[in-house]
Z-matrix of the N, CA and C atoms (Angstrom, degrees):
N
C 1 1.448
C 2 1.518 1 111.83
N 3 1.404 2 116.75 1 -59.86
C 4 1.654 3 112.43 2 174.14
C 5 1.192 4 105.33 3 -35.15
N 6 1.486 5 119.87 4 -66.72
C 7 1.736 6 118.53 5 -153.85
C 8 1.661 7 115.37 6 -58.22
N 9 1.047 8 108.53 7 -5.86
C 10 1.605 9 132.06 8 171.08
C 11 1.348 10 118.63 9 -68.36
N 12 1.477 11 109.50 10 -62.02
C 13 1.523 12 117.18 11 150.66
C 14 1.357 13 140.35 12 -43.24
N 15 1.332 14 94.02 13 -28.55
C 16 1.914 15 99.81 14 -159.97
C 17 1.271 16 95.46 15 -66.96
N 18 1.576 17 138.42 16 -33.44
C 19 1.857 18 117.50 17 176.27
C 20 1.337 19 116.01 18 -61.35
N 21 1.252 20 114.15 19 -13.01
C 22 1.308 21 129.41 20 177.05
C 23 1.633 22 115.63 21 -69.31
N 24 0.812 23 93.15 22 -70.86
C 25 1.761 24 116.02 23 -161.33
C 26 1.650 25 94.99 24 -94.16
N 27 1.005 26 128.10 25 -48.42
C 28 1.813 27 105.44 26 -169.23
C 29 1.414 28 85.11 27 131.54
N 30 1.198 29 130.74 28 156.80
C 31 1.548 30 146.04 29 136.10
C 32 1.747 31 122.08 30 -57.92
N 33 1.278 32 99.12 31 -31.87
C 34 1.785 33 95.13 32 179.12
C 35 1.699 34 84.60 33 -97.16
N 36 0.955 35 177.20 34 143.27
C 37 1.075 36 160.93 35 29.08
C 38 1.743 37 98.31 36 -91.15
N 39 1.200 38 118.66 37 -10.15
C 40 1.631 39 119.91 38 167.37
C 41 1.262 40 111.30 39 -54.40
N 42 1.216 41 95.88 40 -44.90
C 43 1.913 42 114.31 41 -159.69
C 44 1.395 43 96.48 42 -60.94
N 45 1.468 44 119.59 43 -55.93
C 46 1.682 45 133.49 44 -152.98
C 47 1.847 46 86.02 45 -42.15
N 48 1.739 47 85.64 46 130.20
C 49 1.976 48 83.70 47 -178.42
C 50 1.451 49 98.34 48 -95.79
N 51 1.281 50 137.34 49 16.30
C 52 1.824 51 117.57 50 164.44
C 53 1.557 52 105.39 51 -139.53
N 54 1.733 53 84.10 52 138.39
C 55 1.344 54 107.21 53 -164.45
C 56 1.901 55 90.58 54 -99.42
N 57 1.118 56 91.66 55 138.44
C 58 1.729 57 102.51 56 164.46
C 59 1.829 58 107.13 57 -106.18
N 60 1.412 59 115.54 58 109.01
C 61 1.792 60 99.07 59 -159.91
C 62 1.334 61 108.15 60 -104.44
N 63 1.427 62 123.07 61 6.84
C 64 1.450 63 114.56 62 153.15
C 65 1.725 64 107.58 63 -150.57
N 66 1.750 65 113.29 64 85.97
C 67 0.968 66 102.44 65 -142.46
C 68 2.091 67 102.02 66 -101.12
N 69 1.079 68 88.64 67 26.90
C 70 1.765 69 87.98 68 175.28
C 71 1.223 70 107.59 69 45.56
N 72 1.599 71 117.08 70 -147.69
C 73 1.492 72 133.62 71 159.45
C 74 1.497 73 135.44 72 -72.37
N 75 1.658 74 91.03 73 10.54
C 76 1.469 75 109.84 74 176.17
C 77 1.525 76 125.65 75 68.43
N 78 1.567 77 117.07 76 31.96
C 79 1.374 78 110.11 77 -146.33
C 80 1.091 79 108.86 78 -96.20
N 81 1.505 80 138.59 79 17.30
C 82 1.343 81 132.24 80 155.95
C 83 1.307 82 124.55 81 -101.31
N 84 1.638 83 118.16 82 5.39
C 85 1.750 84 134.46 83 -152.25
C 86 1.712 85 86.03 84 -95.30
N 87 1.456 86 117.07 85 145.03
C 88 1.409 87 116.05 86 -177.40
C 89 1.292 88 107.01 87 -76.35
N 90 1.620 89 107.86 88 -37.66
C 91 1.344 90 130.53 89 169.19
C 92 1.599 91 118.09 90 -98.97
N 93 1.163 92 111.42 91 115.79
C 94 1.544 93 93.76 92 -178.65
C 95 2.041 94 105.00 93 -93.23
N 96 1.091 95 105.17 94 -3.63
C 97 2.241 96 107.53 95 159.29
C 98 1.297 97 88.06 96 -101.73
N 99 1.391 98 146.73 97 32.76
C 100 1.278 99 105.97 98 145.50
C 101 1.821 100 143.70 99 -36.63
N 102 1.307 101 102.90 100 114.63
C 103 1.620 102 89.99 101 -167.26
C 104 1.558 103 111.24 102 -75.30
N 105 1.045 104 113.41 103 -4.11
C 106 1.834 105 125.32 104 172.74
C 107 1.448 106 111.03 105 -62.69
N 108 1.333 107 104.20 106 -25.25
C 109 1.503 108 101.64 107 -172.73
C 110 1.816 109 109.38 108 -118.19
N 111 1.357 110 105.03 109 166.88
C 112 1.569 111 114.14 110 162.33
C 113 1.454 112 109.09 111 -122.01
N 114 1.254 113 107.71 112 131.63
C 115 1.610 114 108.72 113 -171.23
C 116 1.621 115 99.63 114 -96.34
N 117 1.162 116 109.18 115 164.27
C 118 1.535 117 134.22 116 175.59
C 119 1.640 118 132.07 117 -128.81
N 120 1.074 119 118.78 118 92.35
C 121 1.585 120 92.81 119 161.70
C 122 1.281 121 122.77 120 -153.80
N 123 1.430 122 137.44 121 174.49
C 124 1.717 123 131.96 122 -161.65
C 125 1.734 124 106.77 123 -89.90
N 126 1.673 125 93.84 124 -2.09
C 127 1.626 126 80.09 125 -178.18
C 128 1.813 127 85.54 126 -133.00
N 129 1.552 128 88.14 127 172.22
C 130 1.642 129 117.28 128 -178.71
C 131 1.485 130 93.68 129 -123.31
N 132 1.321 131 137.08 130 113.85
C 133 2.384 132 99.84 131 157.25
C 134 2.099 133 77.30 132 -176.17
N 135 1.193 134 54.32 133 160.15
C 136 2.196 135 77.26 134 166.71
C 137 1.423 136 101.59 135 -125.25
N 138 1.658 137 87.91 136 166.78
C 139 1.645 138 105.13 137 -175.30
C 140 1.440 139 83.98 138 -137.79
N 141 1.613 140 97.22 139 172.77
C 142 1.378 141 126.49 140 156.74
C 143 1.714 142 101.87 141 -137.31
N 144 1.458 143 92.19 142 111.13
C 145 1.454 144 121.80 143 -161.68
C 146 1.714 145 94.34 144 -95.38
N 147 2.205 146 133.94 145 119.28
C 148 1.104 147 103.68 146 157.03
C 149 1.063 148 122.03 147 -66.68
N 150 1.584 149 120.83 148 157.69
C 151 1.474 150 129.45 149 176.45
C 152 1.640 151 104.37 150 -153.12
N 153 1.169 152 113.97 151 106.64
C 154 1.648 153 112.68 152 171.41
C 155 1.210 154 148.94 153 -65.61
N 156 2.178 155 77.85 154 -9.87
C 157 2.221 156 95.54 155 163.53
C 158 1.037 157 117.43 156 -101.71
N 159 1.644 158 135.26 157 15.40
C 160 1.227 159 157.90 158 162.32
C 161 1.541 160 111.70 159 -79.69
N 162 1.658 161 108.37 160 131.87
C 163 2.084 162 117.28 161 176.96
C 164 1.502 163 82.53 162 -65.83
N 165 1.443 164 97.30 163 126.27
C 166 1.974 165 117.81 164 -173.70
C 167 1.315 166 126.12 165 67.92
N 168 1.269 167 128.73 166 6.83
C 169 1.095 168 121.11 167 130.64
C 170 1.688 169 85.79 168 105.99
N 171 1.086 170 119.78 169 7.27
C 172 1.707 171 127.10 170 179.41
C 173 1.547 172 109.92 171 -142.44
N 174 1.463 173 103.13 172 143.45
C 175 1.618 174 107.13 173 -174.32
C 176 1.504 175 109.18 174 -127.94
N 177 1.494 176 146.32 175 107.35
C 178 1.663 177 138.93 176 -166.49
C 179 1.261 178 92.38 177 -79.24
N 180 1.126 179 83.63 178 141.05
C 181 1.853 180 117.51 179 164.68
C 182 1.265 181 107.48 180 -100.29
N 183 1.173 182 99.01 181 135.48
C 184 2.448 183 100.89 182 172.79
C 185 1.305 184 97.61 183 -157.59
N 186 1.519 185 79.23 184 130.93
C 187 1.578 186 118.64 185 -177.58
C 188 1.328 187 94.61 186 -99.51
N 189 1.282 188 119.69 187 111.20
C 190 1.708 189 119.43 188 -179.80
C 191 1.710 190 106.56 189 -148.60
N 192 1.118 191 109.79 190 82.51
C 193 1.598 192 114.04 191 -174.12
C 194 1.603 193 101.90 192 -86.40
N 195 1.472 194 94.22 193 158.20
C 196 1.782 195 100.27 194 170.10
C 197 1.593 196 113.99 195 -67.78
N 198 1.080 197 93.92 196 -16.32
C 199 1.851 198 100.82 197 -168.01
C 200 1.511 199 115.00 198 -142.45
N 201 0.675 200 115.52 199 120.96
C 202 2.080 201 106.92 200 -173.68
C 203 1.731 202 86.61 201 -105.24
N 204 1.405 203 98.29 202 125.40
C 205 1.472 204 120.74 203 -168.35
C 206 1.802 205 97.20 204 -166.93
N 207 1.572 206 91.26 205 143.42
C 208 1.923 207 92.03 206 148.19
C 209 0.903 208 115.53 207 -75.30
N 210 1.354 209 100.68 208 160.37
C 211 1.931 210 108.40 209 157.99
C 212 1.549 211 116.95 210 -73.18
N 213 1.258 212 129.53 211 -14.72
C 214 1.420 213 141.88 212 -156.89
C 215 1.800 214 93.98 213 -91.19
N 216 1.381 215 128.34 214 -16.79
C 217 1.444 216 131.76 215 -136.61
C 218 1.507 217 105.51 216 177.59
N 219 1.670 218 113.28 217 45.80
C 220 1.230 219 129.31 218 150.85
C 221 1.445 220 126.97 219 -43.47
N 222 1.266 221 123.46 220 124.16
C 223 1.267 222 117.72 221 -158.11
C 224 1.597 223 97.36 222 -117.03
N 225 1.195 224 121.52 223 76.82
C 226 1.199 225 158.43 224 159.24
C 227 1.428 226 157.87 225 -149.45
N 228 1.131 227 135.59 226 108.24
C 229 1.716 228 139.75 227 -158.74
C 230 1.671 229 104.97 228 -18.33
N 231 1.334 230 94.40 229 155.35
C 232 1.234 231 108.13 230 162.82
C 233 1.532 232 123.95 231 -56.85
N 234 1.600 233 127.27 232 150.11
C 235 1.284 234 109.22 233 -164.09
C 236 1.312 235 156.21 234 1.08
N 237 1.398 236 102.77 235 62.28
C 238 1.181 237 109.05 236 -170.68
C 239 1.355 238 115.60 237 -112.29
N 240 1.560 239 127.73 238 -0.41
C 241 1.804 240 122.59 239 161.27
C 242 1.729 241 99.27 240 -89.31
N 243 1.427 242 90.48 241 160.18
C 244 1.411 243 109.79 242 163.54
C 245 1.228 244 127.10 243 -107.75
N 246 1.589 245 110.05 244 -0.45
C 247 2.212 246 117.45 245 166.22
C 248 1.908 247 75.57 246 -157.01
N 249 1.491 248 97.72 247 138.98
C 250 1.378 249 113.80 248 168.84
C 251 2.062 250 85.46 249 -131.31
N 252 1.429 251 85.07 250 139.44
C 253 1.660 252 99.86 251 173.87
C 254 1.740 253 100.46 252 -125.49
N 255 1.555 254 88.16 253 129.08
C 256 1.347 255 90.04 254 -162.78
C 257 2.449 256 88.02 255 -127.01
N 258 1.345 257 96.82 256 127.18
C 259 1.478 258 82.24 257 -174.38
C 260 1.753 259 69.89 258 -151.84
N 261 1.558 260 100.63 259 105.60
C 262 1.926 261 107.51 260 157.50
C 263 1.188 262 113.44 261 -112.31
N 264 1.966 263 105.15 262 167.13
C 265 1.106 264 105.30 263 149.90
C 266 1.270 265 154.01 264 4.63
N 267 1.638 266 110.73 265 82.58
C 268 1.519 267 102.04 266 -174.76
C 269 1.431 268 117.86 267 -117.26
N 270 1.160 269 140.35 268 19.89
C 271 1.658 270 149.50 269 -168.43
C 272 1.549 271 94.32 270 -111.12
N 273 1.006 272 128.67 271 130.90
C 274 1.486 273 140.72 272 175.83
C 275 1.468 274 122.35 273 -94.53
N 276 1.988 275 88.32 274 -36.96
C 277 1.989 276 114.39 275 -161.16
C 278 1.423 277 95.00 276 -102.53
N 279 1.363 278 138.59 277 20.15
C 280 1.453 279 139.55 278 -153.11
C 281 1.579 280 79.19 279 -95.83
N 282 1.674 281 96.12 280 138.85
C 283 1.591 282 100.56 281 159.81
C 284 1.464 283 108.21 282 -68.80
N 285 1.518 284 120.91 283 170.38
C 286 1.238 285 118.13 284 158.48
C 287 1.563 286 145.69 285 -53.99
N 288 1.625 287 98.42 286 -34.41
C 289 1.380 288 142.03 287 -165.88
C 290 1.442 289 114.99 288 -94.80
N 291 1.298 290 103.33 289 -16.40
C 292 1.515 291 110.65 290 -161.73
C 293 1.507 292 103.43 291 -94.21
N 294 1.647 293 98.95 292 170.36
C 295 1.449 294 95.43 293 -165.34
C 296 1.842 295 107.28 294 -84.48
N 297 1.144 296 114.32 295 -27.63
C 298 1.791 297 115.49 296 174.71
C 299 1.582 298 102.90 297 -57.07
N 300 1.420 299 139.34 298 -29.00
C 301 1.150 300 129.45 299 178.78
C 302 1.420 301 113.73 300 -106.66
N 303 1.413 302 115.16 301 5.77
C 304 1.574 303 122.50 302 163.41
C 305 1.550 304 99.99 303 -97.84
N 306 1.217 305 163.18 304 -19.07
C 307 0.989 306 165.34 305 -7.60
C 308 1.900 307 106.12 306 99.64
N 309 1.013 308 109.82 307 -83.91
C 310 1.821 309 94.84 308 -168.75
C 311 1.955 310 99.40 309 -114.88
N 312 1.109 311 110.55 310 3.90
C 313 1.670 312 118.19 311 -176.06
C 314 1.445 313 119.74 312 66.42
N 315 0.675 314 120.92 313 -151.84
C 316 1.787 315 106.24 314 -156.17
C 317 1.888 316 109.56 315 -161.63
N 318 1.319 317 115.46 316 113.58
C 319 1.438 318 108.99 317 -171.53
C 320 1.638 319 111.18 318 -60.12
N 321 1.167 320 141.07 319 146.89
C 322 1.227 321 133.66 320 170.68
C 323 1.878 322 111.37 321 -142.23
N 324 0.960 323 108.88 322 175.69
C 325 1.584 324 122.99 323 170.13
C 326 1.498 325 98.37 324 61.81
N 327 1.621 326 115.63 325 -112.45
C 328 1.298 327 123.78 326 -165.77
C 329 1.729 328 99.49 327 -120.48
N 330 1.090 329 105.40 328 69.55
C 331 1.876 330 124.54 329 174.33
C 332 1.325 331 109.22 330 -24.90
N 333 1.582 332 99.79 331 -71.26
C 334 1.336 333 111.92 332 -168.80
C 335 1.237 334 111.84 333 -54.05
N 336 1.621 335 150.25 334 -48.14
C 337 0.987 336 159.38 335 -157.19
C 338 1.872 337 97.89 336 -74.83
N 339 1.487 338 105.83 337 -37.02
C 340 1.313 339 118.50 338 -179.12
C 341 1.659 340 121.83 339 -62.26
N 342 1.432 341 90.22 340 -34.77
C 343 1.621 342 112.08 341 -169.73
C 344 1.472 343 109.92 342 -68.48
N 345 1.848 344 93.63 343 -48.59
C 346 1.348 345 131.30 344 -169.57
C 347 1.861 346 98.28 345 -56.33
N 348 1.873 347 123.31 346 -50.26
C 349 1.099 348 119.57 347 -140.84
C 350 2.127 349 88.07 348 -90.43
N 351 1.497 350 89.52 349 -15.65
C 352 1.351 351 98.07 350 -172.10
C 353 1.513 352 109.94 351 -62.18
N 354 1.236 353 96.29 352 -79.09
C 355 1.518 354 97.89 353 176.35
C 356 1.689 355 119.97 354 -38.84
N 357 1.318 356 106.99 355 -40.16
C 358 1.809 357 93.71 356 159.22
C 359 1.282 358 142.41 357 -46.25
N 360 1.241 359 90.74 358 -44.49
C 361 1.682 360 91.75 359 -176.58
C 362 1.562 361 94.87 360 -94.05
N 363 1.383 362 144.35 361 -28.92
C 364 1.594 363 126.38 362 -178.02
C 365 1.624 364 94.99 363 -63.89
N 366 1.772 365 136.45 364 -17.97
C 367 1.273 366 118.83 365 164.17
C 368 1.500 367 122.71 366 -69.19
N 369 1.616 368 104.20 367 -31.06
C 370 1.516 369 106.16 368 -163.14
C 371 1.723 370 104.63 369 -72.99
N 372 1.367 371 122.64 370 -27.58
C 373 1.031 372 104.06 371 -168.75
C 374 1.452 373 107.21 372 -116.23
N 375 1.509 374 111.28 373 27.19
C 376 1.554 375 123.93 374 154.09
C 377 1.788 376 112.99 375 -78.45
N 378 1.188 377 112.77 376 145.64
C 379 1.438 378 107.76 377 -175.80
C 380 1.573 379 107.45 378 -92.78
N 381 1.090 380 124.97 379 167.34
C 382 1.508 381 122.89 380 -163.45
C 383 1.288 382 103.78 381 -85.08
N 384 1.392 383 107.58 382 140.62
C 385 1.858 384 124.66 383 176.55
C 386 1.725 385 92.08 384 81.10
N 387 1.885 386 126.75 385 9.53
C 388 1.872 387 124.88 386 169.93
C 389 1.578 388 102.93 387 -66.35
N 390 1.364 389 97.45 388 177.61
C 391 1.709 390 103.78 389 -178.94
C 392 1.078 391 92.48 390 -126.23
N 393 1.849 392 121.99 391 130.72
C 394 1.243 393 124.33 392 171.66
C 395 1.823 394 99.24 393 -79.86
N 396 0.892 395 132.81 394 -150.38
C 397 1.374 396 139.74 395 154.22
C 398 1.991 397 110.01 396 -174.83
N 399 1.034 398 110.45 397 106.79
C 400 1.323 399 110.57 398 -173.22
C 401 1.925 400 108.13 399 -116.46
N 402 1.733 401 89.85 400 148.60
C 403 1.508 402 89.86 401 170.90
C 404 1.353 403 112.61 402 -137.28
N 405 1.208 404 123.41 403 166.30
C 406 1.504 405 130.80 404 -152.67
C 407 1.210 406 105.72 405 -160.80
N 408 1.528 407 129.83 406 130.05
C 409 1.605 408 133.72 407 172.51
C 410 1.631 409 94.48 408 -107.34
N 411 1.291 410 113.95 409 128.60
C 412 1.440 411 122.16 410 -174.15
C 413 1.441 412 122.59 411 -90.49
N 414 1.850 413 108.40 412 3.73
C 415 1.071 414 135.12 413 172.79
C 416 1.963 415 105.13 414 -10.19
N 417 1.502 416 93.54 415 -94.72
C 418 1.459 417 107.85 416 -177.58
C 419 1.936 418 110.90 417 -85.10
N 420 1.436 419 109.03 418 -7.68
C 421 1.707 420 97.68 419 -177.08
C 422 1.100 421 93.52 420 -138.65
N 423 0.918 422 118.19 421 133.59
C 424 1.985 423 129.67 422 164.79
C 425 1.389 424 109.00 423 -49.60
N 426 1.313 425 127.07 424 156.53
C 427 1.525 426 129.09 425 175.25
C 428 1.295 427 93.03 426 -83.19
N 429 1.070 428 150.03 427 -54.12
C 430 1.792 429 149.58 428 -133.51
C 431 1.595 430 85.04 429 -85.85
N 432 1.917 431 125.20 430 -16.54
C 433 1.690 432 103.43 431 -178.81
C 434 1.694 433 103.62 432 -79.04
N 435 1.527 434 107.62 433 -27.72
C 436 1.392 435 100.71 434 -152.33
C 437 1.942 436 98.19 435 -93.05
N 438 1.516 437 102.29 436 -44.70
C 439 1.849 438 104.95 437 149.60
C 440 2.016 439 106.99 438 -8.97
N 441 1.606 440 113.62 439 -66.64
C 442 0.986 441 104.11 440 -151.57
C 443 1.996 442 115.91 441 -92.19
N 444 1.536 443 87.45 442 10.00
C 445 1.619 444 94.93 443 171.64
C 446 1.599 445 102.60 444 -87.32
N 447 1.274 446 138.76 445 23.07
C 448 1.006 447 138.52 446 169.90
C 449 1.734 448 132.40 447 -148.22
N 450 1.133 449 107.51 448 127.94
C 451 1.724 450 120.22 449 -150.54
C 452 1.832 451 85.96 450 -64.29
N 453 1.281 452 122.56 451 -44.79
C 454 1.157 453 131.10 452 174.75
C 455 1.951 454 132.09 453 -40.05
N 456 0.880 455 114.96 454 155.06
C 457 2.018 456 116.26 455 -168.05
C 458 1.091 457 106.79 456 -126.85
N 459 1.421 458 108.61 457 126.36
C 460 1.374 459 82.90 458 158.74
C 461 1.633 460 134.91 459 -80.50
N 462 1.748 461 114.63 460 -175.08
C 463 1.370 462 91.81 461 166.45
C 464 1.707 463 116.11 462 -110.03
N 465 1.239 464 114.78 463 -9.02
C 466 1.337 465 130.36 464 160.68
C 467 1.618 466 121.46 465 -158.39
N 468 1.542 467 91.96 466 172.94
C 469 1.532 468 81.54 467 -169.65
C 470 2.198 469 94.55 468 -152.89
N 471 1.147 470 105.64 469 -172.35
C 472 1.655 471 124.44 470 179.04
C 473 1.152 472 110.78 471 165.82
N 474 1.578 473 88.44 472 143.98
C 475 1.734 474 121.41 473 175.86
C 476 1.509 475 112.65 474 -87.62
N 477 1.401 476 94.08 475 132.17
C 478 1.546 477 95.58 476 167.97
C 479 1.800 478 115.48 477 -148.08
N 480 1.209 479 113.32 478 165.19
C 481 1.471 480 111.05 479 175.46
C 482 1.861 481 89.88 480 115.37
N 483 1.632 482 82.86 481 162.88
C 484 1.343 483 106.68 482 -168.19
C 485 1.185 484 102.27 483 -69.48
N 486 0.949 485 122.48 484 -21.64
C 487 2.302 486 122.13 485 178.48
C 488 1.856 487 90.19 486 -106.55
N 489 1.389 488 136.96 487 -4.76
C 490 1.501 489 123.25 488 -166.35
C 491 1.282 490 118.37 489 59.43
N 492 1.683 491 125.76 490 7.90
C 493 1.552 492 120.64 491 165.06
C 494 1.255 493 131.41 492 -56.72
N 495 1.653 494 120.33 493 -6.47
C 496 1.226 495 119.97 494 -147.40
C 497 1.248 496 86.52 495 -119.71
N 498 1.734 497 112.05 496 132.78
C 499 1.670 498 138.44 497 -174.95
C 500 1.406 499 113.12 498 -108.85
N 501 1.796 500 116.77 499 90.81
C 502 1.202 501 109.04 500 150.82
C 503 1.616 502 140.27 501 -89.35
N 504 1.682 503 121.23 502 100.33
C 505 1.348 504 118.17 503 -145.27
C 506 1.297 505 103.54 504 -130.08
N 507 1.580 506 104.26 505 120.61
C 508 1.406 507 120.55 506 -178.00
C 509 1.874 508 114.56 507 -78.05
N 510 1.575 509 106.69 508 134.13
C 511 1.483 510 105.74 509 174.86
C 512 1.254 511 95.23 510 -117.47
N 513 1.657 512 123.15 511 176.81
C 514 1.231 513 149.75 512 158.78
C 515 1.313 514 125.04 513 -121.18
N 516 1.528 515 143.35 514 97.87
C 517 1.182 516 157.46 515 172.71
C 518 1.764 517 100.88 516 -22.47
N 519 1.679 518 142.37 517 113.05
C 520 1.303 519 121.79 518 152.86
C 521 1.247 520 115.57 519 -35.65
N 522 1.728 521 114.10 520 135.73
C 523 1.552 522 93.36 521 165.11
C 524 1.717 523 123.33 522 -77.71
N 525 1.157 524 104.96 523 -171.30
C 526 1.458 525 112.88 524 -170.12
C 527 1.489 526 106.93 525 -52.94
N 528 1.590 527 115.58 526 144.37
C 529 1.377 528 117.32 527 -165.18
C 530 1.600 529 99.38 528 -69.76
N 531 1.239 530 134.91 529 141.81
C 532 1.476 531 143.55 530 -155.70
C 533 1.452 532 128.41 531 57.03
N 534 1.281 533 96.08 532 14.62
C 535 2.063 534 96.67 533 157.01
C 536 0.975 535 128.73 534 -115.33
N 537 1.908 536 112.44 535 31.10
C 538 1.183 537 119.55 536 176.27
C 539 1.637 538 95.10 537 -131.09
N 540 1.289 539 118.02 538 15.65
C 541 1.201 540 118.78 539 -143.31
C 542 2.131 541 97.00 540 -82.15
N 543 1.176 542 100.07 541 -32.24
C 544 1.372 543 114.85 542 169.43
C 545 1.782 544 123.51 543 -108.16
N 546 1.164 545 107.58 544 98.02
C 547 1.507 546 105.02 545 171.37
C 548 1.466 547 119.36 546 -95.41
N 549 1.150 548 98.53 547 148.96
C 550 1.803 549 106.15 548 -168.21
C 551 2.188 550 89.96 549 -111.28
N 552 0.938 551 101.14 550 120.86
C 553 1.655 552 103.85 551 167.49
C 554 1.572 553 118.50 552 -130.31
N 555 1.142 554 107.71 553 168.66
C 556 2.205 555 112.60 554 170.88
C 557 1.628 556 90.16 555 -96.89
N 558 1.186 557 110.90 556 132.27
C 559 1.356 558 115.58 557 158.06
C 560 1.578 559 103.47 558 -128.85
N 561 1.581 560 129.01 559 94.29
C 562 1.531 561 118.02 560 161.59
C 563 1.711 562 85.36 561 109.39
N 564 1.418 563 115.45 562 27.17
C 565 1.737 564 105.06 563 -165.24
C 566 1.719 565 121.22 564 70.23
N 567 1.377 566 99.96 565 -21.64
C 568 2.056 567 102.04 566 -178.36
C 569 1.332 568 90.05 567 -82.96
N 570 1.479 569 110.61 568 155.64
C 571 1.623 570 119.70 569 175.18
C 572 1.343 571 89.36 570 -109.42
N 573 1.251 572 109.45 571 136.75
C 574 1.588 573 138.55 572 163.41
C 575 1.697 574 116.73 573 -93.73
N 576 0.852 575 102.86 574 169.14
C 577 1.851 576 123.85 575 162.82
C 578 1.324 577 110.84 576 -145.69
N 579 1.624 578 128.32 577 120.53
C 580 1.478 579 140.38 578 -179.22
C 581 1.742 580 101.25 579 -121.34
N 582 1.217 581 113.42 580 151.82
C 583 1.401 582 118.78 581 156.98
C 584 1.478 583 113.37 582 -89.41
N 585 1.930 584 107.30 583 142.10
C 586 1.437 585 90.96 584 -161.31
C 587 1.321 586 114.71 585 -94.10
């Protein structure tokens, strides 16, 4: 699948080890060309968003990913980032037209299954012992519903925003099945080795 891309995207933008897999207008990236990263998302388009603290009273939005892809159907190898940032769709009640779903997009049809296929593949093509990092406004869905579309834990997490709805929650990829297979620990100050 990568080598498919690469006329696309460049060969050094292969390398960049974090994937952003549905990365909107990028509005939390310090850099939105970060060359560290490969961006993702299902749409391409601009807006002219009103805004009344904007010179004219309008502010554009652009959706301009390196790659126009789902998140459900990443078109890239198996573990191959080392931080995948995964921040989807979370408004359910969003008009179509409106600017919150031109702006962060809008869950539709069968979400959950969407959420569900998402988070799979932002694992599959994380490399083992990567950090996913996901965020979520709990506005219209609780975190603990979308938490449970995934076999996965996190290892931390925080609230933020002026109401505290908003979930920034760190995961860790298992590593590869048999590199945990021997643990070395102190038990009593003596170091041991157990099979796990």
């Amino acid at each position: 699948m990568t080598d498919s891309i690469a006329p696309i995207l460049g060969r050094s933008a292969l390398l960049a080890p974090v994937l952003d897999a549905c990365c909107g207008s990028k509005m939390f990236w310090f850099d939105r060309q970060d060359s560290r990263a490969v961006f993702v998302d299902k749409r391409r388009e601009t807006h002219a968003l009103p805004d009344v603290s904007s010179a004219g009273g309008v502010r554009t939005l652009e959706i301009n990913p390196d790659i126009v892809a789902d998140f459900t159907e990443l078109p890239f190898t198996a573990d191959h980032f080392a931080m995948v940032v995964f921040d989807p769709p979370h408004l359910v009640r969003a008009g179509k037209k409106g600017w919150q779903a031109k702006k962060y997009g809008k869950l539709e049809g069968d979400w959950r299954e969407m959420i569900r296929r998402g988070f799979a593949e932002c694992f599959r093509v994380l490399k083992p012992e990567g950090t996913l990092i996901f965020k979520w406004n709990e506005h219209e869905v609780p975190v603990s519903q979308i938490l449970a579309l995934t076999p996965e834990r996190p290892l931390i997490g925080q609230r933020c925003g002026k109401t505290a709805k908003t979930h920034w929650l760190v995961f860790m990829k298992r590593p590869a099945s048999g590199a945990n297979d021997l643990l070395t620990h102190r038990v009593g100050g003596e170091k041991t080795s157990t099979k796990e």
